[in-house]
ZAMARGU-4260 file (C-alpha; in steps of 0.2 Angstrom, whole numbers, plus 5000, padded with zeros to 4 digits):
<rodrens>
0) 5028/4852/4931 | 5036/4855/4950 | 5055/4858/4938 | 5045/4873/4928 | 5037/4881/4941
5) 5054/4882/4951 | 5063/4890/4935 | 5048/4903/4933 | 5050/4906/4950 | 5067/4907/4952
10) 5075/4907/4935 | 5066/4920/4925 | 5066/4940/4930 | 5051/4950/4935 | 5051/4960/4920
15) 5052/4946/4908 | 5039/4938/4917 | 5028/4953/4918 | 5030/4956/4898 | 5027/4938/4895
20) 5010/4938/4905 | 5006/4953/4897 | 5010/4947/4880 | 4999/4932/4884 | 4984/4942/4889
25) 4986/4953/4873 | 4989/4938/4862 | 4971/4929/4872 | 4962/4946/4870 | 4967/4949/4852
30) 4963/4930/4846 | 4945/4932/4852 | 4943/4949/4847 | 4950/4944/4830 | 4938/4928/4831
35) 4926/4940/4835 | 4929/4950/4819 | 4927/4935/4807 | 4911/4928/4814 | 4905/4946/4813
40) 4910/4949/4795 | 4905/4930/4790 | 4888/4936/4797 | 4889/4954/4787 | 4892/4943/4771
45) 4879/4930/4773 | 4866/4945/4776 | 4873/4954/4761 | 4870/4935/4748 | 4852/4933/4757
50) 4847/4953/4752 | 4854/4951/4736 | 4847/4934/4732 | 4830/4941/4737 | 4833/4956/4727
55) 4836/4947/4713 | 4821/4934/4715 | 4810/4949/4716 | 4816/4957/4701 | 4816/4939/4690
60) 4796/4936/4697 | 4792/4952/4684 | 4800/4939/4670 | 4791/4924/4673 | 4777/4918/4661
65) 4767/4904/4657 | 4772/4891/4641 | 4763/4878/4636 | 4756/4873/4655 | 4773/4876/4660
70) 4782/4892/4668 | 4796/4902/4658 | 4807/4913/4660 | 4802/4930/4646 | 4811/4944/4641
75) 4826/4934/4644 | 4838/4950/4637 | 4832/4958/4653 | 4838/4947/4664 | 4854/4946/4656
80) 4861/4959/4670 | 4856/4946/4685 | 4864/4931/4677 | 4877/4936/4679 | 4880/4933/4696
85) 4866/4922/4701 | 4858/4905/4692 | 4842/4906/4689 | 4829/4890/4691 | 4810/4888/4686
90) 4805/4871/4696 | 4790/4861/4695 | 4779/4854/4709 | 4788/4836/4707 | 4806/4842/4705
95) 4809/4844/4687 | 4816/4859/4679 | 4804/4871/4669 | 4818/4882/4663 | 4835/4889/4669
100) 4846/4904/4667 | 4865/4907/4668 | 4878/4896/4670 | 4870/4881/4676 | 4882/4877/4689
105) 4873/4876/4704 | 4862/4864/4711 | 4842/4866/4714 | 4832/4859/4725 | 4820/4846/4721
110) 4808/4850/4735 | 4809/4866/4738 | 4802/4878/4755 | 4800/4897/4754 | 4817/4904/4760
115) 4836/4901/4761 | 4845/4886/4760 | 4864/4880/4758 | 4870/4869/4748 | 4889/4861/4746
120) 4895/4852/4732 | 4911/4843/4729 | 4927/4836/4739 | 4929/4844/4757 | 4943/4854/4753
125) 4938/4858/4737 | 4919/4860/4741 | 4908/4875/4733 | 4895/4882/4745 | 4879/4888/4738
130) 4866/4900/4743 | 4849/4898/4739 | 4832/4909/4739 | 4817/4898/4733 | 4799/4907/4732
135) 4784/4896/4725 | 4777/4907/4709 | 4759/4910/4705 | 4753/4918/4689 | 4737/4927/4689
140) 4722/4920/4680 | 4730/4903/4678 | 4732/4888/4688 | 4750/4881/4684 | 4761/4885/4698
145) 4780/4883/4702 | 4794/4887/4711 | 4809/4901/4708 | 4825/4897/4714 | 4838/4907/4713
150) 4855/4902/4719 | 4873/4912/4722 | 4890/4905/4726 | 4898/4909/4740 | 4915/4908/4736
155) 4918/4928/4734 | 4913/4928/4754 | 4927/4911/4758 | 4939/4923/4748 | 4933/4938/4759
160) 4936/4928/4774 | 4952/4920/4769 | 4958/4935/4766 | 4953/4940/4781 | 4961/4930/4789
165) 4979/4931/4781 | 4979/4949/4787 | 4974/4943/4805 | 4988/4930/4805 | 5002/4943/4797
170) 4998/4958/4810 | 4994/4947/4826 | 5011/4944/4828 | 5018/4958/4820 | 5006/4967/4837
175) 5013/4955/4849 | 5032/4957/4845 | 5028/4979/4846 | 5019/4976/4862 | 5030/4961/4869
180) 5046/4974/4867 | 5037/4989/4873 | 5029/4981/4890 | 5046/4976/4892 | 5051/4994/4890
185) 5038/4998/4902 | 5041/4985/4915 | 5061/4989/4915 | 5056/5008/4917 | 5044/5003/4932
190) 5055/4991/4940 | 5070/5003/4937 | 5068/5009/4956 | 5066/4992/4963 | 5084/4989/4956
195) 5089/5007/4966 | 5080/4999/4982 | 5090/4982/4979 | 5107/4991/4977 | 5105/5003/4991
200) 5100/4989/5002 | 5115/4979/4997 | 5127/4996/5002 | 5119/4997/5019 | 5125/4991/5034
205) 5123/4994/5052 | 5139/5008/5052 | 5132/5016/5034 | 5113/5021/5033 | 5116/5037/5023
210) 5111/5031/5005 | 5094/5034/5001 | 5083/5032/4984 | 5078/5048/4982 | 5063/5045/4972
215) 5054/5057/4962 | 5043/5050/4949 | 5024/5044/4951 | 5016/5042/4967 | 5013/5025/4963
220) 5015/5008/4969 | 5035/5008/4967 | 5035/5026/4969 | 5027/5020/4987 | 5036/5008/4989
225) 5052/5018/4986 | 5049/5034/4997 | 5043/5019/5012 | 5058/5012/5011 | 5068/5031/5012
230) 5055/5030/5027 | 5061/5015/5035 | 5079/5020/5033 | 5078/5036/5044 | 5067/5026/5058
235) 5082/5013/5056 | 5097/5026/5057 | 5086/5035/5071 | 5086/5021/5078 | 5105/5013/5077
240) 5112/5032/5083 | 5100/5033/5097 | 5106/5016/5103 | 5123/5021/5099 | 5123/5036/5108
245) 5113/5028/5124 | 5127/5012/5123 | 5140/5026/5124 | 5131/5038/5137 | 5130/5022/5147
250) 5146/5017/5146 | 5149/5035/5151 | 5140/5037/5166 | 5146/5017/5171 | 5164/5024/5170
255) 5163/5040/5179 | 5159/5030/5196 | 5168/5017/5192 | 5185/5028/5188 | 5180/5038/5204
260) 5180/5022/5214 | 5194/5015/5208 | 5206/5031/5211 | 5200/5036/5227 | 5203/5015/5232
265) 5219/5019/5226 | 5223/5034/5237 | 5215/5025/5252 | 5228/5011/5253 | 5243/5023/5244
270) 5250/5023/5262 | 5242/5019/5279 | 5228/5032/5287 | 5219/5034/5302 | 5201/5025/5304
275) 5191/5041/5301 | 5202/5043/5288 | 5195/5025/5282 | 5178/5029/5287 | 5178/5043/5276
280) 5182/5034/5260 | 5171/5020/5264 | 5156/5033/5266 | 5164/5044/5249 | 5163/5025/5240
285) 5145/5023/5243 | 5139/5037/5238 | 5147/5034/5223 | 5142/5015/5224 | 5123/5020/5226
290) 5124/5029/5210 | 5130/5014/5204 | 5115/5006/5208 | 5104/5018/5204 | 5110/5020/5186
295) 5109/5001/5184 | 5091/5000/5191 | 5086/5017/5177 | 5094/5006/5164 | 5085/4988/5168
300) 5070/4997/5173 | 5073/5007/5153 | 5075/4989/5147 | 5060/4982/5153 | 5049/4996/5146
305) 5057/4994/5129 | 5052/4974/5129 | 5037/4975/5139 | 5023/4965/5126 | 5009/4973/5125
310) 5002/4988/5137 | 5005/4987/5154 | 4991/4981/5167 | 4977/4992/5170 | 4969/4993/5185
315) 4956/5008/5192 | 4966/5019/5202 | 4958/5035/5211 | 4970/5047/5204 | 4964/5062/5218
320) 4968/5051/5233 | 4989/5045/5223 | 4993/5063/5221 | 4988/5070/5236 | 4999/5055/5245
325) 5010/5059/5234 | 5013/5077/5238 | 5012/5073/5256 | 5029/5061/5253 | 5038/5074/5243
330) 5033/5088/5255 | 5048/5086/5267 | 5059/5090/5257 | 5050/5105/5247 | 5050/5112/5267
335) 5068/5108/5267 | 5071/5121/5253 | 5059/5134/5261 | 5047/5127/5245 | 5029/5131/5245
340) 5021/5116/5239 | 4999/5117/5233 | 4989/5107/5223 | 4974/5110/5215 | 4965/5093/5212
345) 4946/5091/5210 | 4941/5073/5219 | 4933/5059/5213 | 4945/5058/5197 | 4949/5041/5191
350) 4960/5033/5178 | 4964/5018/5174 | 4983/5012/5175 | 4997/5003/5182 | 5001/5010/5201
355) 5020/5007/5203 | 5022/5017/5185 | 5012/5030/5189 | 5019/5034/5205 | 5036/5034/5197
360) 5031/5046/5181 | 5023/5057/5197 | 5038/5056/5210 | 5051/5059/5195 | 5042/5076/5190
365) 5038/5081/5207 | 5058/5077/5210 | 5064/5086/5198 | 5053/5102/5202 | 5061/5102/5220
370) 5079/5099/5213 | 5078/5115/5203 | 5067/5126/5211 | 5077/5138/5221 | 5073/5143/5240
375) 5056/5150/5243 | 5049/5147/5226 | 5035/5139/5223 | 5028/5123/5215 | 5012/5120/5208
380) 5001/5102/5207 | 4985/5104/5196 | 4975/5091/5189 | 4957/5094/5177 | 4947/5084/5166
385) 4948/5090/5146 | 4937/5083/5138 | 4941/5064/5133 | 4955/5068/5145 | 4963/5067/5161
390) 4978/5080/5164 | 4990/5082/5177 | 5002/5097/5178 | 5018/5101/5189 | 5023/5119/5186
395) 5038/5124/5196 | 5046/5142/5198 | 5062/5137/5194 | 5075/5146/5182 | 5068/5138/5164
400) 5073/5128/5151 | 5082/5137/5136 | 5071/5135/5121 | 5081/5126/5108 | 5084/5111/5124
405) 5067/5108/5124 | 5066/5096/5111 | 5080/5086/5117 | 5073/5088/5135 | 5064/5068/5135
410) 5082/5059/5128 | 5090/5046/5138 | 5105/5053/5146 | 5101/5071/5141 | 5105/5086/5156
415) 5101/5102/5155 | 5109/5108/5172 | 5125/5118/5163 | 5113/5126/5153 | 5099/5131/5167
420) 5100/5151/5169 | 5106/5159/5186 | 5093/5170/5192 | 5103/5187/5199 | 5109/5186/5218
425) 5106/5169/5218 | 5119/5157/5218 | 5111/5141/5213 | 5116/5126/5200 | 5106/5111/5202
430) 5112/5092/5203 | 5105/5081/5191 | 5106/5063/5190 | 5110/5051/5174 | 5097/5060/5164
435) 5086/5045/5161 | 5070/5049/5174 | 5062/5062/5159 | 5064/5047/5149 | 5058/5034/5160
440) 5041/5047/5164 | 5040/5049/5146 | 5039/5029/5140 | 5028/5026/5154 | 5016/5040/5149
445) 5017/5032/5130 | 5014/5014/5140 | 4998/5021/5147 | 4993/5030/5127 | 4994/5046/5136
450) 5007/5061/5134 | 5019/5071/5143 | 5025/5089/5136 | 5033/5105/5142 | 5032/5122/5144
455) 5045/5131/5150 | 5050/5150/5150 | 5068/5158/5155 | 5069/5163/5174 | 5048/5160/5174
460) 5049/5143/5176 | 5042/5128/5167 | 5027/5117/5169 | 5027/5098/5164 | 5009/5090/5160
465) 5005/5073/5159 | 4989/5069/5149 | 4979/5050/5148 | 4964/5046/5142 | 4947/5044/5153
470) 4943/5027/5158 | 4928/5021/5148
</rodrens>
């Protein structure tokens, strides 16, 4: 039993197990539905034989006289007509026979009941079945009394119903083999897309993701099935060139410190210099080295966010009280740039979140404003309840963000310094770091099920809003 089911499981094809479970519920459904059939027409029959037999007795009982203290059957021309298909019996009170008419074939009964009764005569394959109606008969104004049988063979209805079942037995199968090949039609048309899923899943690998299904039939379960798997595949190659471009970004930004240390140690010790000389180069190779590290610390810190499991730990944090020590840190260096620095938060707001992160998310936007507002400009700290949620916004009066950058702006590794607008009679071009510290803000406002977005115009400024739901 274990061998077949491993070779139905293994062995035989969907399809052909779908058009063969098909076939057997067709085949189970048509059986009793034919089954169904016979019993009902057997039924039909034997109703017909009873009317007709009760016909015929009622018509007889207008032929039935009195002879000699016995019953007889008179005007037997009359009943000529009924003979023919039914015997007819006169029986007396002990069993005997009065009188009979027709062929004489069938049995009577000896004690006979008002009603039907079934009689069978002969071999068991070769048995005759007989129907018979049996009504007692009283003459009027005499005191001899009988019993009227009148019987029928039922052979014309086991033709009926052999017959019946010869056609059953010819068209069942003959309605399987249609139905077996077209389900199996049907199945192969259905499943047709699954083979397409099979073979573009074969072609794929992780330096092709370009084939695609393409479906356009039915929305249903394949049809689902197929346009998921078209869905899957662009998250997949989303994901594969978003890690090939952040492994090659990386690598980028590793290298140009790296190159930058390694050629300016080679000038240092090209030929003897004088200790500032040294100095110099020492103090040129940390900088460099501090970028080094901070890049590697943006990467672990990106890493951990990636494969942190689950949300990260919330605690009740009053947000009024973060920010406004948070704008006090930031504020030296605002002043350092001639940079008005206000905030506009309400007390009393709290949230519920992890305090490290946020203070990151907050100190990489305020950052940022600094670094590319110009001298005397202005930046902006605001934060409001809407409705189900808390909002921060840092809106600067820096040169903008060209529109088609926007959607770019939140990408690992993505700078938009070259392409930030020069405002006319000033000479400013900010420095930017790696380009990861929109990213990191962004995952940690996904990690709290918040959101950050952006609007920016060109030489207006732009305004960065952080959004998280109230604590409940």
């Amino acid at each position: 039993m274990r061998e077949i089911r491993q070779l139905w499981s293994h062995r035989v094809s969907i399809r052909v197990r779908l058009t063969l479970l098909y076939l057997l519920s067709l085949g189970l459904m048509l059986f009793l539905f034919a089954g169904f059939i016979q019993r009902l027409m057997e039924i039909s029959l034997q109703s017909q034989a009873d009317t007709a037999l009760e016909l015929a007795a009622t018509q007889v009982l207008g032929h039935v006289g009195e002879d000699d203290g016995r019953l007889a059957f008179e005007n037997t021309d009359a009943l000529r007509r009924i003979t023919k298909d039914f015997d007819l019996y006169l029986v007396a009170p002990d069993g005997t026979v009065w009188d009979s008419l027709g062929y004489g074939d069938a049995p009577f009964l000896e004690s006979p009941n008002t009603g039907y009764s079934t009689i069978k005569e002969g071999l068991r394959r070769r048995a005759v079945e007989w129907r018979i109606f049996s009504q007692q008969v009283i003459l009027p104004d005499s005191a001899t009394t009988g019993w009227l049988q009148v019987a029928q063979s039922l052979d014309y209805r086991d033709a009926t119903l052999r017959s019946l079942t010869g056609h059953i037995c010819f068209a069942l199968p003959l309605l399987l083999i249609l139905a077996g090949g077209g389900s199996f039609l049907l199945a192969s048309r259905a499943l047709r897309p699954i083979d397409k899923i099979t073979q573009t899943a074969r072609a794929i690998n992780a330096s092709d993701l370009e084939g695609r299904i393409n479906y356009e039939g039915a929305n249903d379960e394949v049809g689902r099935l197929a346009r998921t798997f078209d869905s899957m595949l662009d998250r997949l190659q989303g994901g594969f060139e978003r890690e090939r471009r952040f492994t090659a970004d990386a690598a980028h930004e590793l290298r140009t410190p790296l190159t930058a240390l390694k050629g300016r140690i080679g000038v240092t010790l090209s030929q003897p210099r004088q200790p500032t000389a040294y100095e110099d180069a020492l103090r040129e190779m940390e900088g460099q080295v501090d970028r080094l590290v901070r890049l590697s610390n943006d990467l672990l810190f990106m890493a951990r966010l990636d494969h942190r499991e689950g949300g990260p730990p919330l605690d009740a944090i009053a947000l009024s009280d973060l920010l406004a020590a948070l704008v006090d840190q930031v504020r030296p260096l605002a002043e350092a740039k001639a940079i008005v620095l206000a905030e506009s938060v309400p007390p009393g707001l709290m949230v519920k979140g992890d305090m490290d992160l946020l203070i990151r998310l907050f100190l990489n936007l305020l950052d940022n404003a600094i670094k590319y507002t110009p001298s005397a400009g202005k930046i902006k700290v605001q934060a409001e309840k809407r409705a189900d949620r808390i909002c921060v916004s840092i809106s600067d009066t820096g040169p903008g963000i060209p529109p088609e950058q926007l959607p770019h702006l939140f990408e690992r590794f993505y700078r938009v310094e070259r392409d930030r607008v020069r405002h006319s009679g000033q000479h400013f071009q900010a420095q930017g770091g790696a380009g990861l510290g929109l990213a990191i803000a962004q995952e940690i406002a996904r990690a709290h099920g918040g959101t950050l977005t952006v609007q920016s115009d060109l030489g207006k400024g732009s305004t960065f809003t952080f959004c998280m739901p109230v604590p409940s």
